[in-house]
Backbone bond lengths (Angstrom), bond angles and torsions (degrees), N, CA, C in turn:
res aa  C-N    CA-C-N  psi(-1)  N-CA   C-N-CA  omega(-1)  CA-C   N-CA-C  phi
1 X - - - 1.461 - - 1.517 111.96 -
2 X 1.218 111.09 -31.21 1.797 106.23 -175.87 1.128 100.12 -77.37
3 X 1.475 144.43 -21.09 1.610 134.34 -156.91 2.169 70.90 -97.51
4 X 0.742 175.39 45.15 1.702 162.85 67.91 1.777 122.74 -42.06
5 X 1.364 90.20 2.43 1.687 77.54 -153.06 1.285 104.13 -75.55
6 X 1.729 125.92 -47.96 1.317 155.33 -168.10 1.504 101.41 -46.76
7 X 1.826 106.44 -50.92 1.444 111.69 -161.58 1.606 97.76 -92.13
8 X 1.310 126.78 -36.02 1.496 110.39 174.42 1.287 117.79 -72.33
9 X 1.753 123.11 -3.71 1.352 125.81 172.79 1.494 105.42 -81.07
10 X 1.278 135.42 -32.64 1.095 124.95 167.05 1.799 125.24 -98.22
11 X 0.848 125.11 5.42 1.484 141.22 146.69 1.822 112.63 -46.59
12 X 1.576 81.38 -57.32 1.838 102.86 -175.88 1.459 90.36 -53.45
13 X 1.338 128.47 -75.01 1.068 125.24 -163.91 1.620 147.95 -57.37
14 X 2.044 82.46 -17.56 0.913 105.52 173.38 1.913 110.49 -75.52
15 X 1.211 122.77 -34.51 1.182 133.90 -159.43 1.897 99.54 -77.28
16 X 1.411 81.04 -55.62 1.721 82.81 168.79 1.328 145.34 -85.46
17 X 1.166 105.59 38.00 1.651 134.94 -173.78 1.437 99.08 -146.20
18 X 1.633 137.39 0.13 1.085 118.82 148.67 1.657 131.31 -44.84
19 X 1.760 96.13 -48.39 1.697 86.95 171.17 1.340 134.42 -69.89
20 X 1.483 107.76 3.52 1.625 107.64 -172.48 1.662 96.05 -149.74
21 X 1.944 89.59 86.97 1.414 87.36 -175.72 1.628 121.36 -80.56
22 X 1.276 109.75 21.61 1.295 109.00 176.94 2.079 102.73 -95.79
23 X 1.068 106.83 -18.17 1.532 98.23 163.34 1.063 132.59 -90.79
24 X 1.731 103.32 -6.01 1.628 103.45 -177.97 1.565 88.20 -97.25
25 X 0.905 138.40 -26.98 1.766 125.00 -169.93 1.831 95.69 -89.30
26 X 1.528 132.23 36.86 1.244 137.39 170.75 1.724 98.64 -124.73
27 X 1.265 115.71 -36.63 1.422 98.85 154.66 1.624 146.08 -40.61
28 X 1.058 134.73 124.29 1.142 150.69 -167.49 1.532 142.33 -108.11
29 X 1.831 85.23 15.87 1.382 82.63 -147.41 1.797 107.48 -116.12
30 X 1.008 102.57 59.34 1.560 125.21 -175.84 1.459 109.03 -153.59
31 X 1.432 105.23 125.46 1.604 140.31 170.31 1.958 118.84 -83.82
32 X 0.904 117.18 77.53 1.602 109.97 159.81 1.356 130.98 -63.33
33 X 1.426 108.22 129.84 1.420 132.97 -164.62 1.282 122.71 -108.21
34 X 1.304 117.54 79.05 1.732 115.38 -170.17 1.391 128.15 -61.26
35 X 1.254 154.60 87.56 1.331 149.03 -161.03 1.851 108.16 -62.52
36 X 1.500 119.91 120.16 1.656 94.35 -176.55 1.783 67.20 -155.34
37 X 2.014 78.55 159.45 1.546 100.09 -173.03 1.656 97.82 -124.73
38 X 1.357 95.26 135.95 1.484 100.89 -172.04 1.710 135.16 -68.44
39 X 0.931 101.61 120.76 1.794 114.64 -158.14 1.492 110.11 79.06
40 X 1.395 118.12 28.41 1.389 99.62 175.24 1.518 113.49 -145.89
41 X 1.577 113.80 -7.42 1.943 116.75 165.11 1.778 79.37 121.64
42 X 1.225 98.77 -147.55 1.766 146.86 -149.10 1.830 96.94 -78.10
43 X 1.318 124.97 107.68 1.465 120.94 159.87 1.695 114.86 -73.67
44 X 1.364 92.25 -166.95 0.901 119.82 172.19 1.798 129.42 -168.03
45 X 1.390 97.96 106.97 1.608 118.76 -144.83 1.814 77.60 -90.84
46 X 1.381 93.51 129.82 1.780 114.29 146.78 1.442 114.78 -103.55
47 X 1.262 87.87 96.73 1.748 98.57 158.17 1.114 153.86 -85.66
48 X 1.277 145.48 125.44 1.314 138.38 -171.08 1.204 102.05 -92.53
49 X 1.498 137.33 -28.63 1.550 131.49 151.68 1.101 110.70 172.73
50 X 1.329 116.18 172.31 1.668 118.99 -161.09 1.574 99.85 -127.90
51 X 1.322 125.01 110.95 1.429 121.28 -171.74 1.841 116.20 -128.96
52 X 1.057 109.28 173.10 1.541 98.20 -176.30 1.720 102.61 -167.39
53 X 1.225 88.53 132.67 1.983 117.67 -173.43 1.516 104.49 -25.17
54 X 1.262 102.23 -47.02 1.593 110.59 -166.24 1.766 119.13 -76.48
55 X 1.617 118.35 -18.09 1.068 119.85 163.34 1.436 117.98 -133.44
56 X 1.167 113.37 -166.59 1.949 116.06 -156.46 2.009 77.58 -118.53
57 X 1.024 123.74 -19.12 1.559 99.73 -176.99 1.299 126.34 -80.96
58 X 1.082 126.59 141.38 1.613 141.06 163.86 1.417 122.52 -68.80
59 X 1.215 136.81 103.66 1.721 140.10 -171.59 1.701 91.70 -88.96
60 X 1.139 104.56 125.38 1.583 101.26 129.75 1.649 98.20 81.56
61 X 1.579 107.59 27.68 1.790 107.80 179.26 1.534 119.56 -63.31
62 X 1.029 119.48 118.33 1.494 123.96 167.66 1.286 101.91 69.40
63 X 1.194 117.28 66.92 1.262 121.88 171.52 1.394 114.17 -138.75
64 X 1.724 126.06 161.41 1.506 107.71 157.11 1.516 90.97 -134.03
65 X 1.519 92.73 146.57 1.557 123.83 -161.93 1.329 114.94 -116.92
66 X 0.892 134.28 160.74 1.754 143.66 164.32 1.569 103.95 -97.07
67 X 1.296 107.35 -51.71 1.584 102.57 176.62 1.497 116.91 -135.37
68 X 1.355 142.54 -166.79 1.327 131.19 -178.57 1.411 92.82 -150.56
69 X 1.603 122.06 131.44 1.514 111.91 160.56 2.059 102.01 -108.95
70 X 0.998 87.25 167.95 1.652 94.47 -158.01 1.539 92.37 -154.89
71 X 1.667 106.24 148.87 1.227 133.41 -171.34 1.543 112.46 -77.39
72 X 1.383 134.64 130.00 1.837 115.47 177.01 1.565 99.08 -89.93
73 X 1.232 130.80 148.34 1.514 141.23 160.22 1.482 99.06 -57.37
74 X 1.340 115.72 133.51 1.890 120.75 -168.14 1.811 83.14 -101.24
75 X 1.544 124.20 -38.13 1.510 118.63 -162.73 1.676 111.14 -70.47
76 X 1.259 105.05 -3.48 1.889 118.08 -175.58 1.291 122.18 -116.68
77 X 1.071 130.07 163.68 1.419 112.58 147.80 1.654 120.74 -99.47
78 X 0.790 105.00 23.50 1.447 105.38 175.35 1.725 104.93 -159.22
79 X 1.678 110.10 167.51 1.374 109.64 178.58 1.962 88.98 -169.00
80 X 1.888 85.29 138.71 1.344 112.80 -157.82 2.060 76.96 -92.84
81 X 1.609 101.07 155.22 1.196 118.47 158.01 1.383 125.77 -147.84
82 X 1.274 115.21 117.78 2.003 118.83 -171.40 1.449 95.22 -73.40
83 X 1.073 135.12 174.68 1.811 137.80 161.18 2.011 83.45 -155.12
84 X 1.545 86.66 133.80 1.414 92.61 -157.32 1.980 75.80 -137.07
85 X 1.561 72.19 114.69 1.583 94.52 -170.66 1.612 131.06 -120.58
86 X 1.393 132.39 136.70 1.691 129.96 171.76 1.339 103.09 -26.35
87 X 1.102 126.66 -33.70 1.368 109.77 -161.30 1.481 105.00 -114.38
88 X 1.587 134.80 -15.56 1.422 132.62 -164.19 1.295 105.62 156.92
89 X 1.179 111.52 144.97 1.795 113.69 167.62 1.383 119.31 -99.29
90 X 1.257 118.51 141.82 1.311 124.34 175.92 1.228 117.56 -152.13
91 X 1.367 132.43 141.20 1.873 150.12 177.12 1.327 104.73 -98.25
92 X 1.332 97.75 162.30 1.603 136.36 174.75 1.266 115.82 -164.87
93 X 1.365 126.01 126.98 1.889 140.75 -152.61 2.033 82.34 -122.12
94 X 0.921 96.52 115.21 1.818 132.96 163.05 1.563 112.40 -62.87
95 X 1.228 128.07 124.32 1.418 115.62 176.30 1.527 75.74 -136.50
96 X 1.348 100.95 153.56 1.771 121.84 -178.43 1.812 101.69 -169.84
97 X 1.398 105.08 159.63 1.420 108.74 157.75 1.555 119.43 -113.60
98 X 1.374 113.20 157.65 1.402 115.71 -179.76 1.148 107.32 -145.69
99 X 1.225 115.55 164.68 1.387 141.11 155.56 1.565 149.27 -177.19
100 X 0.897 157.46 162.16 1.478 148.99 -118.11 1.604 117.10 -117.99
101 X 1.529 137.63 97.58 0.649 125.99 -163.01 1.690 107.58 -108.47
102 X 1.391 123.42 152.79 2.018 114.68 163.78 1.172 90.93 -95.90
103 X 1.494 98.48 145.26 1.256 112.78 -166.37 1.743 92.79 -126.55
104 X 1.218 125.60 -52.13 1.449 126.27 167.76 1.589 118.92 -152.79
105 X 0.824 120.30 -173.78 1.493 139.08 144.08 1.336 128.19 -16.63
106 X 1.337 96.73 -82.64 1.790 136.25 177.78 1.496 95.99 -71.58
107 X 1.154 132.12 -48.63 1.347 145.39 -174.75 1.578 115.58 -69.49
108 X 1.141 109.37 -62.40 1.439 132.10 -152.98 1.423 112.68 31.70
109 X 1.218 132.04 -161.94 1.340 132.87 -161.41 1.527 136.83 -52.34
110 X 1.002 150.94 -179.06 1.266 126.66 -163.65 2.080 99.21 166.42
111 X 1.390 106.06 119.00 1.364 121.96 -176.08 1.633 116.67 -85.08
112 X 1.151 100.10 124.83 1.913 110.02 -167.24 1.407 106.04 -119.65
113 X 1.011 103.25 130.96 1.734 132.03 -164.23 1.540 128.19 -104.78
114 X 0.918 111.98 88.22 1.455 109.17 -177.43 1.244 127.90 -126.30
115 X 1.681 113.32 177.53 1.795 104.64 166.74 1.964 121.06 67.04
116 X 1.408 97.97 23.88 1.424 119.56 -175.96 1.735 117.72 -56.74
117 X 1.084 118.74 102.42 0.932 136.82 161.88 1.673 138.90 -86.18
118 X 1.500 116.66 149.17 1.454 104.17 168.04 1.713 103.19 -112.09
119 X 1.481 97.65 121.13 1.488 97.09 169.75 1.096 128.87 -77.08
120 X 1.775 132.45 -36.33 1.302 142.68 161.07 1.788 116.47 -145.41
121 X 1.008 100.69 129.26 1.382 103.55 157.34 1.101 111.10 -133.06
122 X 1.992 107.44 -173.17 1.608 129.25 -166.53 1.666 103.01 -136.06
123 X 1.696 114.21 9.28 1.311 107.33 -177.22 1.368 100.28 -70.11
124 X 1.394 116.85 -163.36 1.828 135.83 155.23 1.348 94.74 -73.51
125 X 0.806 147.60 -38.11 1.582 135.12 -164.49 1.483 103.76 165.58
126 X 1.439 104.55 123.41 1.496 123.09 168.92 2.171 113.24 -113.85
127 X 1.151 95.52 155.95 1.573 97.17 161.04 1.528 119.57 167.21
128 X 1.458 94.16 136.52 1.868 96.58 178.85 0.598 117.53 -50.02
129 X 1.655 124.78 145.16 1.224 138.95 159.31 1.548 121.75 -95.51
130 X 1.439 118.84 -25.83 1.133 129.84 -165.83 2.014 96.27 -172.27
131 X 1.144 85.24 127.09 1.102 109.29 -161.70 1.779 122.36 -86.75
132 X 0.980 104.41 -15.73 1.680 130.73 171.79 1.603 133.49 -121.92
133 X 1.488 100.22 122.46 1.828 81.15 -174.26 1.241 120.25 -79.65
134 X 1.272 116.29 160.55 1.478 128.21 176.18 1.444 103.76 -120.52
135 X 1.433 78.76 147.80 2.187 98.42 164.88 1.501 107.25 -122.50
136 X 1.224 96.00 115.26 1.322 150.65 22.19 1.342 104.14 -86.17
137 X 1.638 131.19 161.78 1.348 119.46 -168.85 1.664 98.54 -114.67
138 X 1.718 82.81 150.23 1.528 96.32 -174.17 1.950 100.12 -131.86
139 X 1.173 101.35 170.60 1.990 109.69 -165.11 1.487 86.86 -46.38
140 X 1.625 88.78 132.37 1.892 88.71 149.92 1.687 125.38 -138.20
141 X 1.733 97.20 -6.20 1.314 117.66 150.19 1.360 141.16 -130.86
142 X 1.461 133.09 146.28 1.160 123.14 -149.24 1.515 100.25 -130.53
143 X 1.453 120.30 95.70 1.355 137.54 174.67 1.860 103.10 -69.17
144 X 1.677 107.26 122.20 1.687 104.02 165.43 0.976 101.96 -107.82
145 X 1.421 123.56 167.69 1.262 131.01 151.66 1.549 119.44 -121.17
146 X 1.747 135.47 165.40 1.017 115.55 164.99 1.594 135.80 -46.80
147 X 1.050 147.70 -157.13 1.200 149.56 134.84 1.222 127.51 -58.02
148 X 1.673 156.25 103.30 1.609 125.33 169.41 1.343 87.90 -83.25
149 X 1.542 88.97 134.81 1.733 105.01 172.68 1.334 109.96 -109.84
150 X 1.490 133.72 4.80 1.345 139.72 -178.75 1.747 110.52 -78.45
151 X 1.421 102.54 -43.55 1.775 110.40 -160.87 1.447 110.39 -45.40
152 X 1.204 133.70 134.95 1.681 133.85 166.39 1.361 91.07 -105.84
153 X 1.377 123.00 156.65 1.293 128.18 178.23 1.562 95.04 -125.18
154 X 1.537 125.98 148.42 1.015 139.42 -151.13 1.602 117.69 -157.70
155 X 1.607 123.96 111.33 1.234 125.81 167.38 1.171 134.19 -77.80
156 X 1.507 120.67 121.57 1.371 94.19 -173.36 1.764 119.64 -107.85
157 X 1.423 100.00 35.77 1.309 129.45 -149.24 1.850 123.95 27.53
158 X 1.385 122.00 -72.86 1.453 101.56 173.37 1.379 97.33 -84.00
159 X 1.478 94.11 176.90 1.770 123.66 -178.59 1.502 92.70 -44.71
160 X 1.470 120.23 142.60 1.723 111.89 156.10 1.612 97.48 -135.26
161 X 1.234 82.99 170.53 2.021 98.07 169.74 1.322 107.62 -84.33
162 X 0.997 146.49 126.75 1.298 129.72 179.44 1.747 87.81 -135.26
163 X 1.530 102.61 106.11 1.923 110.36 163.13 1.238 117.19 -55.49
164 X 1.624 105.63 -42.18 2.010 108.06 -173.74 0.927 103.64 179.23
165 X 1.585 124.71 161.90 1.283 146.55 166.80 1.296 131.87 -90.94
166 X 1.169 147.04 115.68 1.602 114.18 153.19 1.342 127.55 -140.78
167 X 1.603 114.67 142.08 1.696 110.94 -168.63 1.626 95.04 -81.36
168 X 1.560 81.03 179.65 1.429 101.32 -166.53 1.850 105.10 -84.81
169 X 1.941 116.09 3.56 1.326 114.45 167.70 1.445 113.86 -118.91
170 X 1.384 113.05 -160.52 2.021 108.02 156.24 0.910 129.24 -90.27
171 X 1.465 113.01 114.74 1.560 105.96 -161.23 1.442 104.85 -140.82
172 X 1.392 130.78 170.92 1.537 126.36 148.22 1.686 124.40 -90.64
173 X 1.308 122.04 108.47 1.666 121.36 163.76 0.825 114.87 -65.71
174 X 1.604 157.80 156.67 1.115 165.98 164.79 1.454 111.00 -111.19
175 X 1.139 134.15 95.90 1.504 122.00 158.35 1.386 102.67 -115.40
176 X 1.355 102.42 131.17 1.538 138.88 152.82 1.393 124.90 -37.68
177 X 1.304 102.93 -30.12 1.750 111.19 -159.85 1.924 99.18 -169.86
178 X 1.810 106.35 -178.00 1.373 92.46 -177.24 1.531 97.91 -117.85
179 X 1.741 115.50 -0.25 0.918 137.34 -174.35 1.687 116.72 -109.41
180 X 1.569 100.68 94.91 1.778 76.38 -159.95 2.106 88.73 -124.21
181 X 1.693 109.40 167.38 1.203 110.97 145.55 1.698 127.51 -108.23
182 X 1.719 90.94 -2.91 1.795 73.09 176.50 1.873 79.07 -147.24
183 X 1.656 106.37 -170.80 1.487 118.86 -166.61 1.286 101.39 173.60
184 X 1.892 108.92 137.40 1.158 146.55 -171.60 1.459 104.72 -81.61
185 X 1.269 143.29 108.78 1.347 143.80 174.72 1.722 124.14 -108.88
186 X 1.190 108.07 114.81 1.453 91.25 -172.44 1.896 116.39 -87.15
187 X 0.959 98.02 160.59 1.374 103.42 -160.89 2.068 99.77 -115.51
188 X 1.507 100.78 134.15 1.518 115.02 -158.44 2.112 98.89 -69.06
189 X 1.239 109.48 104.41 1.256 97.03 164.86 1.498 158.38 -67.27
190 X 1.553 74.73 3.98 1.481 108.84 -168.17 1.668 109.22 -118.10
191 X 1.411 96.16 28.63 1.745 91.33 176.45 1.710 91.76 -172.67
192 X 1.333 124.47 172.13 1.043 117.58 -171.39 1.909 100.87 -101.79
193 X 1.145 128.88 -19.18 0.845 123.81 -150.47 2.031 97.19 -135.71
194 X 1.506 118.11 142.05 1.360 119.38 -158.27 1.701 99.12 -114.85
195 X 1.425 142.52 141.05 1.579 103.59 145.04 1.273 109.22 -130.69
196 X 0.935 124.90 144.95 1.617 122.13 -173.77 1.566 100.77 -124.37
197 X 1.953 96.06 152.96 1.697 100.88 178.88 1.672 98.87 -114.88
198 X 1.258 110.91 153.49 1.105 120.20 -178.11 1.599 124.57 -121.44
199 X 1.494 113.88 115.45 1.949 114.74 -147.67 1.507 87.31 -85.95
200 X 1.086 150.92 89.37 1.488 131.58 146.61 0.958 130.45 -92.32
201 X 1.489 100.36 63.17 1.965 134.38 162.22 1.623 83.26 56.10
202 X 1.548 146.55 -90.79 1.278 120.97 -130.62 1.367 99.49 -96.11
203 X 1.754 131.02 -3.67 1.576 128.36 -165.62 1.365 90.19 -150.64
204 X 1.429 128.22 137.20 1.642 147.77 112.43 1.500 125.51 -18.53
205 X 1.539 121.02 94.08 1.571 75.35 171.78 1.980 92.36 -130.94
206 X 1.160 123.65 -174.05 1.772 134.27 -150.95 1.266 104.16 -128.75
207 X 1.358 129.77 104.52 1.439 122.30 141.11 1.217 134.36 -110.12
208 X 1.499 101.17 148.63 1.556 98.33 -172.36 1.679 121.76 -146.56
209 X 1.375 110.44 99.69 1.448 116.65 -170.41 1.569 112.79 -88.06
210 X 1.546 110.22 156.29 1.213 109.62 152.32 1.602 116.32 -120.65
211 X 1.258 101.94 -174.37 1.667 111.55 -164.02 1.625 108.13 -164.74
212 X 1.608 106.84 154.43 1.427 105.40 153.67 1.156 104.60 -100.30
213 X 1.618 101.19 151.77 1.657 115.40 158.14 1.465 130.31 -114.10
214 X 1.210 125.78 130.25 1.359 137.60 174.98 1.205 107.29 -86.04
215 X 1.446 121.64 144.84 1.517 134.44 137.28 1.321 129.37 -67.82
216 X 1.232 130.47 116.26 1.780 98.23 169.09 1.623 92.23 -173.95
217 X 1.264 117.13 174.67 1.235 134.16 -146.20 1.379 103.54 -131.22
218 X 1.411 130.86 95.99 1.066 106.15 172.21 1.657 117.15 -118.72
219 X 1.388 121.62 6.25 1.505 107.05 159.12 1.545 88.98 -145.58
220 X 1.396 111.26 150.93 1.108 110.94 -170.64 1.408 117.82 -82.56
221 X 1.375 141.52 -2.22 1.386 133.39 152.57 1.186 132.42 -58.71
222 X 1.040 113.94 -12.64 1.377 154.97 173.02 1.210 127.67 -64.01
223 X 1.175 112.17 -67.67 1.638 137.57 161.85 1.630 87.12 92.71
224 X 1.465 100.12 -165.50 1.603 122.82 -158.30 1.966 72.82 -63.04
225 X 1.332 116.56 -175.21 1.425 151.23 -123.57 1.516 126.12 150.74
226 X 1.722 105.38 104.23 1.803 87.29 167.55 1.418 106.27 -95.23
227 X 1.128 119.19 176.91 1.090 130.82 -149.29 1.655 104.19 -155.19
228 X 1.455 139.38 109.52 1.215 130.39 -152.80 1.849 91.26 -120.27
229 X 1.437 93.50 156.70 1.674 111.25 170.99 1.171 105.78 -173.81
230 X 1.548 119.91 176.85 1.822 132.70 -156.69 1.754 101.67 33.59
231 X 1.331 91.37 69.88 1.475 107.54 165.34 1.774 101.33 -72.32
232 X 1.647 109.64 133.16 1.377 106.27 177.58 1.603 101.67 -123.81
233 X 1.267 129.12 175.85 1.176 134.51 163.63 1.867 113.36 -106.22
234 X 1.487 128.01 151.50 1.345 92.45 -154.15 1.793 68.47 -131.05
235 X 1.404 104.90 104.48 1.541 121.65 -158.43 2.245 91.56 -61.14
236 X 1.097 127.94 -23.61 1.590 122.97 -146.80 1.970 87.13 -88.03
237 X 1.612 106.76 -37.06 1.709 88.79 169.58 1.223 126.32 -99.11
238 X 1.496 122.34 -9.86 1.593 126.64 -171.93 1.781 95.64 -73.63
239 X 0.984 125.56 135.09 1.066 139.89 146.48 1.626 154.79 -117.36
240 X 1.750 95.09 19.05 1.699 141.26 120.80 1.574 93.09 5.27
241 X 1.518 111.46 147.81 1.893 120.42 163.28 1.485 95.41 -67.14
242 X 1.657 107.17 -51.91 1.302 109.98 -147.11 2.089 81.73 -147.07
243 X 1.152 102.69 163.76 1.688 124.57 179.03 1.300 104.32 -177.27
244 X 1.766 109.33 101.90 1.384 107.37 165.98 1.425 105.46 -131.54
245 X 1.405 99.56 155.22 2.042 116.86 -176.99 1.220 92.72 -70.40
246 X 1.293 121.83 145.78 1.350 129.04 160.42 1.474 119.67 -131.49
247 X 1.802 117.18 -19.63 1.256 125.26 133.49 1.979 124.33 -127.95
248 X 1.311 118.51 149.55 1.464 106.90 -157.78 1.459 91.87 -120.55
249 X 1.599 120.65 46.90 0.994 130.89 150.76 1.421 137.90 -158.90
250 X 1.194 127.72 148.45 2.103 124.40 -163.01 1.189 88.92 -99.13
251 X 1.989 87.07 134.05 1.724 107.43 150.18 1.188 88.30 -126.96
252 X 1.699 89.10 -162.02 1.498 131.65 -172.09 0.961 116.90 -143.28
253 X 1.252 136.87 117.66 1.835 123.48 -9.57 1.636 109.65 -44.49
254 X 1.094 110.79 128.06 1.603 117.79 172.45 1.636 109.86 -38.97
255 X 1.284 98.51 126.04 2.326 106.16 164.85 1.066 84.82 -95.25
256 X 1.842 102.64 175.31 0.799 141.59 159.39 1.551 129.23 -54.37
257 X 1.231 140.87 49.06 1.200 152.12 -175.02 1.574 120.80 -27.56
258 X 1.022 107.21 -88.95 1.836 141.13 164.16 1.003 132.12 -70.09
259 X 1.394 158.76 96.32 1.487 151.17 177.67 1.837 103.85 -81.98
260 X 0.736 140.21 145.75 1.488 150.42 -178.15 1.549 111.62 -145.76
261 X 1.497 110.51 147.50 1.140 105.84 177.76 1.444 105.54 -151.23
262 X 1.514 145.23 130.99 1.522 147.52 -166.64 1.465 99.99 -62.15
């Protein structure tokens, strides 16, 4: 019951400051979390959920986000958060100061937040931007991540069923859904050329690209990086209606690479 207490104490408050929305927009007590990928703008985090030591709730399940706002623990000065993610999990522990101000009558008391800090994380690189929350809340930390330079992005023009994927190495697929029109494919770094089969419950069908790969380094947290382009289609195993390039190189956020059609 105590790992609830923090978040049903501000729930409460939240509920009862509906009628007097000038005391609920004096609250302070939410942190925004910008998702951004380095050298490249604005992510977009797939989450399996965002949780933290101090309460039993789950933020943000099965979702993918650009940013996350999240509750601060008022009984601490700090509050740990896991983000348990498609791609890997990783924390960051919150240090802030607070303390309790009366504000009115109608109001009564109300917890103010400042001086926000990151005490540790495990991202690629985190850092404040703004150091105090506001209500309404706006970014005040800015989570990077490396680049994935593997993903091909892929149309599969109408809606399909798609049961599963699999490349021709060990890898993780990500599908979102079983019903998709487009899909993230990772591409084998360790070979020049990928092929993946595709289960759509009543037919099989084979693709198989090639590519060059580069080495190269472009931020150093990072370390070396390949980096793929002149994406080809290798027409003798795809057995696709149709497979055409439409770009013959990976970023991040994944384009549209490949168009395919059954």
């Amino acid at each position: 019951m105590k790992k609830l207490t923090w978040f049903v104490f501000f729930s409460i408050i939240a509920v009862s400051c509906l009628d007097e929305p000038d005391c609920f927009q004096l609250n302070n007590n939410s942190v925004v979390i910008a998702f951004k990928i380095l050298g490249a703008g604005a992510d977009e985090f797939a989450l399996v959920g965002i949780i933290s030591p101090e309460t039993d709730s789950v933020f943000y399940g099965y979702q993918i986000v650009p940013s996350a706002e999240l509750p601060l623990n008022p009984l601490d000065v700090q509050t740990r958060y896991s983000f348990q993610g498609v791609y890997g999990d990783n924390e960051i522990q919150l240090g802030y100061t607070r303390q309790v101000q009366f504000v009115s009558a109608d109001c009564g008391e109300r917890y103010i937040f400042a001086d926000l800090k990151i005490m540790e994380h495990d991202f690629d690189s985190a850092r404040v931007v703004y150091a105090t929350p506001t209500a309404p809340a706006s970014t005040n930390i800015e989570i990077y991540r490396c680049p994935r330079t593997n993903l091909m992005g892929i149309d599969l023009g109408d809606k399909q069923l798609v049961e599963g994927v699999t490349a021709g190495f060990s890898t993780f697929i990500f599908l979102p859904s079983d019903s998709l029109t487009t899909i993230d494919l990772p591409l084998n770094k360790d070979d020049s050329t990928t092929t993946f089969v595709f289960d759509f419950g009543a037919v099989s069908k084979t693709l198989k690209v090639k590519y060059t790969r580069t080495n190269k380094t472009r931020f150093e947290i990072c370390g070396e990086q390949t980096l793929f382009s002149n994406l080809l289609v290798d027409t003798a195993i795809t057995d696709f209606s149709s497979a055409t390039i439409l770009k013959d190189s990976i970023q991040d956020l994944p384009i549209i690479n490949l168009e395919i059609t059954l």
